[in-house]
C-alpha positions as CSV (number, residue, x, y, z in Angstrom):
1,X,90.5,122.5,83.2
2,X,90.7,118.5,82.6
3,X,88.1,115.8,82.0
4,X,87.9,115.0,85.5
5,X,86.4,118.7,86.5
6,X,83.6,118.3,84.4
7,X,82.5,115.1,86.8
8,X,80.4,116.5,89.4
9,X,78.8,118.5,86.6
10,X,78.1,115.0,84.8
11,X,74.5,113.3,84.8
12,X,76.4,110.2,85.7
13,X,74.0,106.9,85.8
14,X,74.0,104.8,88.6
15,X,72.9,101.5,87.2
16,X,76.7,100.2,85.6
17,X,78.1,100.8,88.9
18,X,75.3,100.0,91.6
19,X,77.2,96.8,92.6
20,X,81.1,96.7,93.5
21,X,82.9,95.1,90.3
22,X,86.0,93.7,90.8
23,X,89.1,93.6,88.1
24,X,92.2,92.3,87.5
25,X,94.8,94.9,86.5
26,X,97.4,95.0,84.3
27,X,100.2,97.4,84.7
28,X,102.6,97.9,81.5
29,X,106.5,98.3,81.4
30,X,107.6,101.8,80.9
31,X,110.3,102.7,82.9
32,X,110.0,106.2,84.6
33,X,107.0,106.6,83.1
34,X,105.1,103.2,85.3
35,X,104.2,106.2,87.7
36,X,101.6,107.8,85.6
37,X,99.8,103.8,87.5
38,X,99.8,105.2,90.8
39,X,97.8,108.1,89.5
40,X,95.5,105.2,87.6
41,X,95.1,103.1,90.7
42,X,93.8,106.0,92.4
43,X,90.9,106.8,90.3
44,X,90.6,103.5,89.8
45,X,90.6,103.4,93.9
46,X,87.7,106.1,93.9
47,X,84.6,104.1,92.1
48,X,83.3,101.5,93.3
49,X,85.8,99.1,91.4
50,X,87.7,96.5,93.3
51,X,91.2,95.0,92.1
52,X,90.8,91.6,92.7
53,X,94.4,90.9,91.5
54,X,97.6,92.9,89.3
55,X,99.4,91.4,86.9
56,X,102.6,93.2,86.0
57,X,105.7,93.9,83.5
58,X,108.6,95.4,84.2
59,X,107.7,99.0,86.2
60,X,104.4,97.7,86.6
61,X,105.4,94.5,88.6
62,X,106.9,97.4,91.1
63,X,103.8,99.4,91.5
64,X,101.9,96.6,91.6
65,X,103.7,94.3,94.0
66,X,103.3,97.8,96.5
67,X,99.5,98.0,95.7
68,X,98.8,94.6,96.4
69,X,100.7,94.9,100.0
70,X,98.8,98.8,101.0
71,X,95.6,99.4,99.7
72,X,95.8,103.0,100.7
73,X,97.2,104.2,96.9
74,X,98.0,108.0,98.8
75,X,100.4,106.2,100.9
76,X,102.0,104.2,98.3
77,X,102.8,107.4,95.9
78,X,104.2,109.3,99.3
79,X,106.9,106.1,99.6
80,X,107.0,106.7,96.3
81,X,108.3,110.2,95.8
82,X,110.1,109.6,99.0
83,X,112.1,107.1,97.5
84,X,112.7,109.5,94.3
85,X,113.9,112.4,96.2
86,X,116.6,109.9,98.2
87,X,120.4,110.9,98.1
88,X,120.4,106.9,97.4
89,X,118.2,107.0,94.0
90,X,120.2,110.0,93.1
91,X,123.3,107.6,93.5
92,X,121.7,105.1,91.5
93,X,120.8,107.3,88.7
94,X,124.4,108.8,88.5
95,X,125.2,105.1,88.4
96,X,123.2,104.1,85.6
97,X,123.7,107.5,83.2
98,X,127.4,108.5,84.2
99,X,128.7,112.6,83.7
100,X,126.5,112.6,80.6
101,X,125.1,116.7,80.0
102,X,128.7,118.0,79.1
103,X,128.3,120.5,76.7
104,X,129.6,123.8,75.2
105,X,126.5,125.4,77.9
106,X,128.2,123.4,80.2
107,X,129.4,126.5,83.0
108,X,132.0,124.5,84.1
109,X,135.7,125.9,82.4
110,X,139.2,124.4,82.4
111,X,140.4,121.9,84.7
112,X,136.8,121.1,85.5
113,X,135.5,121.0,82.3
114,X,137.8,118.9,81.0
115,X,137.9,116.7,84.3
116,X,134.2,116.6,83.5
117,X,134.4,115.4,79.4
118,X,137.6,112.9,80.6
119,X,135.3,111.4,83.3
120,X,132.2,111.1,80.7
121,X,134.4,109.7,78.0
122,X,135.9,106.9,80.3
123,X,132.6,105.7,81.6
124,X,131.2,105.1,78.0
125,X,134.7,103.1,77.0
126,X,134.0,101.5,79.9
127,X,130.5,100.2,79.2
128,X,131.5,99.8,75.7
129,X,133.9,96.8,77.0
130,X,131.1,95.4,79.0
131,X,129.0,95.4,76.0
132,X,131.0,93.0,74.1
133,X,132.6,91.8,77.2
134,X,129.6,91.0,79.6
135,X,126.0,90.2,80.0
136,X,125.0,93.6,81.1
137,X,126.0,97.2,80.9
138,X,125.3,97.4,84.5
139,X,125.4,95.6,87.9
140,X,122.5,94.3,89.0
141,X,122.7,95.3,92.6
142,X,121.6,98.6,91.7
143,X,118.3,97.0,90.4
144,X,118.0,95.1,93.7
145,X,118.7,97.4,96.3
146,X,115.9,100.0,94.9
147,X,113.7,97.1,94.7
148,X,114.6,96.4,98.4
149,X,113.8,100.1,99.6
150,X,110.4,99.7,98.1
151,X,109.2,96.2,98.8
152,X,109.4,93.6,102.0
153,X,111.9,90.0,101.5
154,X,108.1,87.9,101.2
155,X,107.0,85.5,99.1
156,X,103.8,85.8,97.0
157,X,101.5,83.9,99.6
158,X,102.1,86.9,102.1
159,X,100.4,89.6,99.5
160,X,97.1,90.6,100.7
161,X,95.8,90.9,96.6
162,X,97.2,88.1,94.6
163,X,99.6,88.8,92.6
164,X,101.2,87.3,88.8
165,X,104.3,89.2,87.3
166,X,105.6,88.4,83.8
167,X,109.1,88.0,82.4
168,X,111.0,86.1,79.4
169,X,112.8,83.3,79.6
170,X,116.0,83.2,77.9
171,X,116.7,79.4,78.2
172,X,113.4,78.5,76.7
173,X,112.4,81.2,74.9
174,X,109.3,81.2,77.0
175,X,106.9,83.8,78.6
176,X,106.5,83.3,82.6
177,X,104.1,84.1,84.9
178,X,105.4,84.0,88.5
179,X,103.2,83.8,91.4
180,X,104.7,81.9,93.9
181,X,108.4,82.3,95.6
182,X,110.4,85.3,96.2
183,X,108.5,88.5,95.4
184,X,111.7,90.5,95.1
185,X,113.2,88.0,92.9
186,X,110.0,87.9,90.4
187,X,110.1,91.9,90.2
188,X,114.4,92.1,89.7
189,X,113.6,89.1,86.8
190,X,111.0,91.3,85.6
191,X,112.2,94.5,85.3
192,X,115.9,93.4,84.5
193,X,116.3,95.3,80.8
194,X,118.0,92.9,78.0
195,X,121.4,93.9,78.0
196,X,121.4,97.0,80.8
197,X,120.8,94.9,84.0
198,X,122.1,91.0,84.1
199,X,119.5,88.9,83.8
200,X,118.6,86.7,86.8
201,X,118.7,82.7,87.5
202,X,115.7,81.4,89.2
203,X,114.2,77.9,88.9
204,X,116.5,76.9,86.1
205,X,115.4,80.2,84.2
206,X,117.6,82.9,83.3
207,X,114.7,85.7,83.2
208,X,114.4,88.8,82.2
209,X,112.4,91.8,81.3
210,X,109.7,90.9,78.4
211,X,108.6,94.6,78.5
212,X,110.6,95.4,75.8
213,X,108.5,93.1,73.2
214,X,105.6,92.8,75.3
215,X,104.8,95.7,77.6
216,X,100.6,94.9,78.2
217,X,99.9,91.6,80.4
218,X,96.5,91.9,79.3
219,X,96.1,88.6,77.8
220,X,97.4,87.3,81.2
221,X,95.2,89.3,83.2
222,X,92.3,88.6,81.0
223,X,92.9,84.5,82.2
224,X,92.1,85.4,85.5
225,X,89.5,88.1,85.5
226,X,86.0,87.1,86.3
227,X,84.2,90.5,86.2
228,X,86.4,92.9,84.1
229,X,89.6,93.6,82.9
230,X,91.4,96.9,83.1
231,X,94.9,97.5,81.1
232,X,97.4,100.8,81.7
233,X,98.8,101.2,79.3
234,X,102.2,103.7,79.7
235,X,103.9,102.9,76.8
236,X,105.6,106.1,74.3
237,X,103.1,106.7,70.6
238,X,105.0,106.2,67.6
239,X,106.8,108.9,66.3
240,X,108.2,109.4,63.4
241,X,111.8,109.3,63.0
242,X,113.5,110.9,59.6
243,X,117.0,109.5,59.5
244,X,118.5,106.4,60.4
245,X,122.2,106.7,60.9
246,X,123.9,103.2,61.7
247,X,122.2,99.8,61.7
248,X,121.3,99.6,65.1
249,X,119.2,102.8,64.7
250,X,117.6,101.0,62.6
251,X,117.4,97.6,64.8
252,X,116.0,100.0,67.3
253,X,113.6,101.1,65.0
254,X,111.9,97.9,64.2
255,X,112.3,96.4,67.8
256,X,110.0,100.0,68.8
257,X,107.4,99.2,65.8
258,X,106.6,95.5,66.9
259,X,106.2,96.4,70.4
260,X,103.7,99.4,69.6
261,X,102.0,96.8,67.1
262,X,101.6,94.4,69.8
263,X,100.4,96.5,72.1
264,X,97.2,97.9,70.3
265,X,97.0,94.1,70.1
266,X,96.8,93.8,73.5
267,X,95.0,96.7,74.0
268,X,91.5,94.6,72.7
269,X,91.5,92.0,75.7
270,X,90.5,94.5,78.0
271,X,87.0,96.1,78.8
272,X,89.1,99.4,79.7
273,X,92.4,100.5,78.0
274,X,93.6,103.7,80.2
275,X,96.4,105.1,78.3
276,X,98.4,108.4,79.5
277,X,99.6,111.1,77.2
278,X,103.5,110.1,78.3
279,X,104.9,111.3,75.2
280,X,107.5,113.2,76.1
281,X,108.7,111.3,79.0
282,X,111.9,109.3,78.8
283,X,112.1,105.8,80.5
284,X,114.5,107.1,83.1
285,X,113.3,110.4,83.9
286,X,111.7,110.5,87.2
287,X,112.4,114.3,88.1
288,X,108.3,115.2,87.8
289,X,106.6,112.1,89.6
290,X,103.6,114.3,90.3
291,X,103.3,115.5,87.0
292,X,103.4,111.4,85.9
293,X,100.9,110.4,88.7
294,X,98.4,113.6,87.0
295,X,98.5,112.1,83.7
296,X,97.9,108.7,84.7
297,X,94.4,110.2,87.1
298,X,93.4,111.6,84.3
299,X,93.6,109.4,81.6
300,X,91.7,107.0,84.1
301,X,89.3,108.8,84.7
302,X,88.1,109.7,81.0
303,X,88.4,106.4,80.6
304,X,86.5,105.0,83.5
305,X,83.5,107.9,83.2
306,X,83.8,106.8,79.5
307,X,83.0,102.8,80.3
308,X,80.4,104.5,82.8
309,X,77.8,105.7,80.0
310,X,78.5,103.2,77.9
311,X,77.5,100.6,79.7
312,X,74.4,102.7,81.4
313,X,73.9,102.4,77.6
314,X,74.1,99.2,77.3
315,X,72.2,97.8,80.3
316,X,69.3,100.6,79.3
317,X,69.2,98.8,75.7
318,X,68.3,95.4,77.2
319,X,65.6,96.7,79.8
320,X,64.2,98.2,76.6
321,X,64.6,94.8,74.6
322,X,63.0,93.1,77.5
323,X,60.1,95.4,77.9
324,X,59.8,95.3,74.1
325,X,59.6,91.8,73.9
């Protein structure tokens, strides 16, 4: 039994919600792990909480860019898994990850197997050369075509909920909000991962994903909020790690520490911080989006019954202060 059978058994006060609130969102970068938001959004859909806009990083400018255009959260998650399940998405994944899994429980034996560890071997000499060779180990049209499956060629204007998504900007050294333009072009820019995907030219940027350093547009969504501000959080804990064995393990390392650093940083700008117990979730593993979407409902809704009481608290303290006084 989770947290969120225990609500209809819960003395829950009306007075914190007896009037619709409204909040801007902020949806982190995560990779496969951005689905736990859809299972977020809909608790967050189910009180009496309205999203008066989503900021986004990364995953999150994805999910939110498809919340803002259908407020019905069921339908979104069914596109969703739709997508997932795609021989096309299965293309793309085979794309990104290669014959990787070769191993001595591989069942595969001779001409296969070794057909198998040849083909696995070349594609990592291959994106070796286009490490040192090129902007990006990967294409960016496999970015952009999932992006196109998922969300309509609009500009920002057309979205129903408004809408700011956040990237870096190489050229400057900037962080950028976009809200106006392309929407597919803000969400590639956004979710295009240093050195995986190319980053993209737009306005005399060359953007990119900021998730990586900063995965929690809370401060951004903070800036606009004129009720309340709610932050997912789907970011990994930290770990610990043993052994280090080459410098960029250890590169890694310190590039993982400062983001988790700045992220309970962020964390303190909003009046709810929802964050999933993800884990054990890779970046790229979408193979249980149902089990994501769970863990993101029910984070949200300890979190949201949690805010409940404490501001019944809250508001009960000050009729008493008034009375008092």
């Amino acid at each position: 039994m989770n947290f969120r059978d225990f609500l209809p058994f819960l003395p829950l006060p009306k007075a914190p919600f007896s009037r619709r609130r409204s909040a801007v969102i902020a949806l982190g970068g995560g990779g496969a792990r951005g689905l736990a938001h859809l299972g977020a959004l809909e608790a967050i859909t189910q009180t009496e909480i309205h999203p008066e806009r989503y900021v986004g990083v990364s995953i999150g400018a994805l999910i939110g860019a498809m919340c803002s255009l259908e407020t019905d959260i069921r339908r979104v998650q069914s596109r969703v898994i739709r997508f997932l399940t795609s021989p096309e998405f299965r293309r793309h994944q085979a794309q990104l990850f290669g014959s990787t899994g070769v191993s001595d429980e591989n069942p595969s034996t001779g001409i296969v197997a070794w057909y198998e560890r040849a083909k696995y071997l070349y594609s990592a000499h291959r994106r070796l050369t286009r490490a040192v060779t090129q902007q990006s180990l990967m294409p960016g049209v496999i970015l952009a075509t999932s992006i196109d499956e998922l969300v309509p060629d609009i500009d920002f204007s057309d979205l129903p909920t408004p809408m700011s998504i956040v990237a870096a900007d190489l050229r400057s050294g900037h962080r950028v909000v976009l809200e106006s333009g392309s929407l597919r072009t803000a969400i590639h820019a956004s979710m295009a991962l240093p050195g995986i995907f190319p980053p993209v030219e737009h306005n005399g940027m060359l953007l990119c994903d900021i998730g990586v350093v900063d995965s929690i547009p809370s401060t951004v969504a903070s800036a606009y909020a004129t009720d309340m501000t709610i932050a997912i959080d789907i970011g990994q804990h930290n770990a610990r790690i043993e052994n280090f064995e080459s410098a960029l393990d250890v590169m890694m390392r310190m590039q993982d520490i400062g983001e988790q650093i700045l992220r309970r940083e962020k964390s303190q700008w909003a009046n709810i911080h929802i964050r999933p117990d993800l884990a054990e979730v890779a970046w790229f593993d979408f193979r249980r989006p149902e089990r994501l979407m769970n863990c993101g409902r029910d984070a949200a809704w300890e979190q949201l019954t949690r805010h409940r009481f404490r501001h019944a608290q809250e508001t009960r303290s000050q009729e008493s202060d008034v009375m008092c006084g």
